[in-house]
C-alpha positions in Angstrom: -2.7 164.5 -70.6 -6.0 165.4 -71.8 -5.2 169.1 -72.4 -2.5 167.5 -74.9 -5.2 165.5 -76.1 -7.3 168.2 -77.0 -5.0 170.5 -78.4 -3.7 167.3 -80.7 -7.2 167.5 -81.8 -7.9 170.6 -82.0 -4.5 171.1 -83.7 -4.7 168.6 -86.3 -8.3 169.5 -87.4 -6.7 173.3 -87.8 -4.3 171.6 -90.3 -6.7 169.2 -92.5 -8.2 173.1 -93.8 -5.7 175.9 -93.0 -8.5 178.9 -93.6 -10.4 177.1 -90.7 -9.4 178.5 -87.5 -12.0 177.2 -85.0 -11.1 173.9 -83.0 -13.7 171.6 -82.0 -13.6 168.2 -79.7 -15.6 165.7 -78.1 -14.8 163.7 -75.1 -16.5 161.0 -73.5 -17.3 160.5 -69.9 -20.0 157.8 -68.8 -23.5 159.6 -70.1 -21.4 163.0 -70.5 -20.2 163.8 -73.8 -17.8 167.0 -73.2 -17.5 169.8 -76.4 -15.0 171.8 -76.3 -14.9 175.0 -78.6 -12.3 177.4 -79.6 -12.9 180.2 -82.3 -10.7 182.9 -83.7 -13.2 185.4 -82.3 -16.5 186.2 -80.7 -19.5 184.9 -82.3 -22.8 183.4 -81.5 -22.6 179.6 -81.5 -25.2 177.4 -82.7 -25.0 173.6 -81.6 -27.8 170.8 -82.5 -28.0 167.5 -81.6 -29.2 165.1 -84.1 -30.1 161.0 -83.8 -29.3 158.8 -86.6 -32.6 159.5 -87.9 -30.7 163.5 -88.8 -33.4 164.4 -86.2 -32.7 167.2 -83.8 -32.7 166.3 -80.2 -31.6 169.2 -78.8 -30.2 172.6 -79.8 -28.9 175.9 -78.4 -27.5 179.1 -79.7 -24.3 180.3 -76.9 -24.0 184.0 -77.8 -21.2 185.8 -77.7 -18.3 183.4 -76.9 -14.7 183.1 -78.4 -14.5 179.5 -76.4 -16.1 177.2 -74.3 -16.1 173.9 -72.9 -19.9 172.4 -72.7 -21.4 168.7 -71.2 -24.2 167.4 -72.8 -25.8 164.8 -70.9 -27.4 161.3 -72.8 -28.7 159.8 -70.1 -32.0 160.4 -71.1 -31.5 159.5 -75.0 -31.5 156.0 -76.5 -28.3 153.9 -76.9 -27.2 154.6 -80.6 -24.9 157.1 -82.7 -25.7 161.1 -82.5 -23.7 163.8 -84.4 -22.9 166.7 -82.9 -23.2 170.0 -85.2 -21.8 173.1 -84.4 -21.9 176.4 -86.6 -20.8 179.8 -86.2 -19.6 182.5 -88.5 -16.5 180.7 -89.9 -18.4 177.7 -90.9 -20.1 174.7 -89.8 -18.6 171.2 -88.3 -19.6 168.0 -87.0 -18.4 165.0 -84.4 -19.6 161.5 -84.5 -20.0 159.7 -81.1 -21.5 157.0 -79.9 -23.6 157.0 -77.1 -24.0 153.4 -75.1 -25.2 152.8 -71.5 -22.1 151.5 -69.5 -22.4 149.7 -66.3 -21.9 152.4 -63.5 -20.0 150.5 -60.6 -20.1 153.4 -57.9 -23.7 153.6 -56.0 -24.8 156.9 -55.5 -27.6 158.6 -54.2 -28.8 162.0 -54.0 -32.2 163.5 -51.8 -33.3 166.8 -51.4 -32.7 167.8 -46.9 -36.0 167.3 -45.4 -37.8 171.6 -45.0 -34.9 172.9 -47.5 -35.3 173.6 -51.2 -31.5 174.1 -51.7 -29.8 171.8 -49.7 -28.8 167.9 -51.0 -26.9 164.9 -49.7 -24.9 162.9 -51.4 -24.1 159.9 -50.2 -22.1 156.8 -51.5 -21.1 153.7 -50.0 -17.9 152.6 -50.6 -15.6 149.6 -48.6 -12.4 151.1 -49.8 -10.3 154.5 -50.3 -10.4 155.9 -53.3 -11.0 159.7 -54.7 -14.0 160.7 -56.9 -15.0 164.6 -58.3 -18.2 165.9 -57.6 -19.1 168.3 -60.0 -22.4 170.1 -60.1 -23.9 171.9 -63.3 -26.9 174.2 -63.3 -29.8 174.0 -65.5 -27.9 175.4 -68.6 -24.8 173.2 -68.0 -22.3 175.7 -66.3 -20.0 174.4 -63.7 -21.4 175.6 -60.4 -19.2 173.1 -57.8 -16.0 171.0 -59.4 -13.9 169.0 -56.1 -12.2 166.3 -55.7 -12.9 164.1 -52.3 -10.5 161.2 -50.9 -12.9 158.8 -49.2 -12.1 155.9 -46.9 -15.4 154.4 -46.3 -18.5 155.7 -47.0 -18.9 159.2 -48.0 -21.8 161.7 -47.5 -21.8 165.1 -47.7 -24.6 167.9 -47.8 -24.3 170.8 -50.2 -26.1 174.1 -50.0 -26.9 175.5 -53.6 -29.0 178.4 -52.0 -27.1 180.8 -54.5 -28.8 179.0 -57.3 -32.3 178.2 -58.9 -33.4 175.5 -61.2 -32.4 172.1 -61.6 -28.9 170.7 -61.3 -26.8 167.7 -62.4 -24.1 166.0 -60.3 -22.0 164.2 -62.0 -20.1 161.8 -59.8 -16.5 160.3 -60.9 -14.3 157.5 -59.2 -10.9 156.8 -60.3 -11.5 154.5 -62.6 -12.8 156.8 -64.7 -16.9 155.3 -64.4 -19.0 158.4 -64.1 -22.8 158.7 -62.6 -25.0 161.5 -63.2 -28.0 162.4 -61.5 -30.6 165.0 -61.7 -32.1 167.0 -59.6 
């Protein structure tokens, strides 16, 4: 469903200017705004951030790529609406959103194991089954650790990032769709 989404998207801005042949979308997921990219060929990519003041908030250059698929995380941002610029050698394009701090219904905690620098438990209570992802990002948003769990009760589970340096986001997501994100 959502990879019909996307390419709907992606699709349909390819058809409002023919010549253009990079796809861009945006999709929403708690504090998570998700940007996915798709150019005709390799370039360096340049994407800002900018508050409704045009301000930059963030920015990075990805070098190099033909596509990618990138979370930026709000959580540390004011409630309001951002635009979301990307530019590379084909030309430059831009995605509204709307950023707004929705109730998260799932608890969940995360601590560092007592004597380790690499090892962290999750834990979340929960009274009945039900399946969330756990996915982990590094400090320059890759995807490190994407799994789905079925949980019954309440769920704990100690992962060793030992392979990896810097700090890390897990992003936590039940059923329903409601998403936490925690830093670490």
């Amino acid at each position: 469903m959502m990879l019909m989404i996307i390419t709907s998207v992606v699709f349909a801005r390819r058809m409002d200017n023919p010549m253009a042949s990079t796809g861009v979308a945006v999709m929403k997921n708690g504090s998570i705004f998700k940007l996915y990219y798709k150019g005709s060929q390799q370039s360096d990519v340049k994407i800002s951030i900018l508050n409704d003041g045009d301000r930059v908030v963030f920015s990075e250059v990805i070098r190099k790529v033909e596509g990618f698929v990138r979370p930026y995380n709000f959580s540390n941002l004011p409630q309001g609406n951002y635009t979301i610029a990307i530019s590379d050698k084909t030309g430059e394009y831009t995605e509204k959103v709307n950023y707004t701090i929705g109730k998260v219904e799932k608890l969940a905690n995360l601590v560092r194991v007592t004597g380790t620098n690499d090892k962290f438990l999750l834990t979340i209570p929960n009274k009945h089954a039900d399946n969330i992802t756990v996915k982990i990002f590094d400090e320059t948003n890759n995807v490190i650790y994407d799994q789905t769990e079925r949980i019954v009760n309440d769920f704990a589970k100690i992962y060793n990032l030992e392979r990896f340096s810097g700090k890390f986001i897990f992003e936590i997501t039940d059923s329903k769709g409601i998403t936490k994100s925690i830093s670490k």
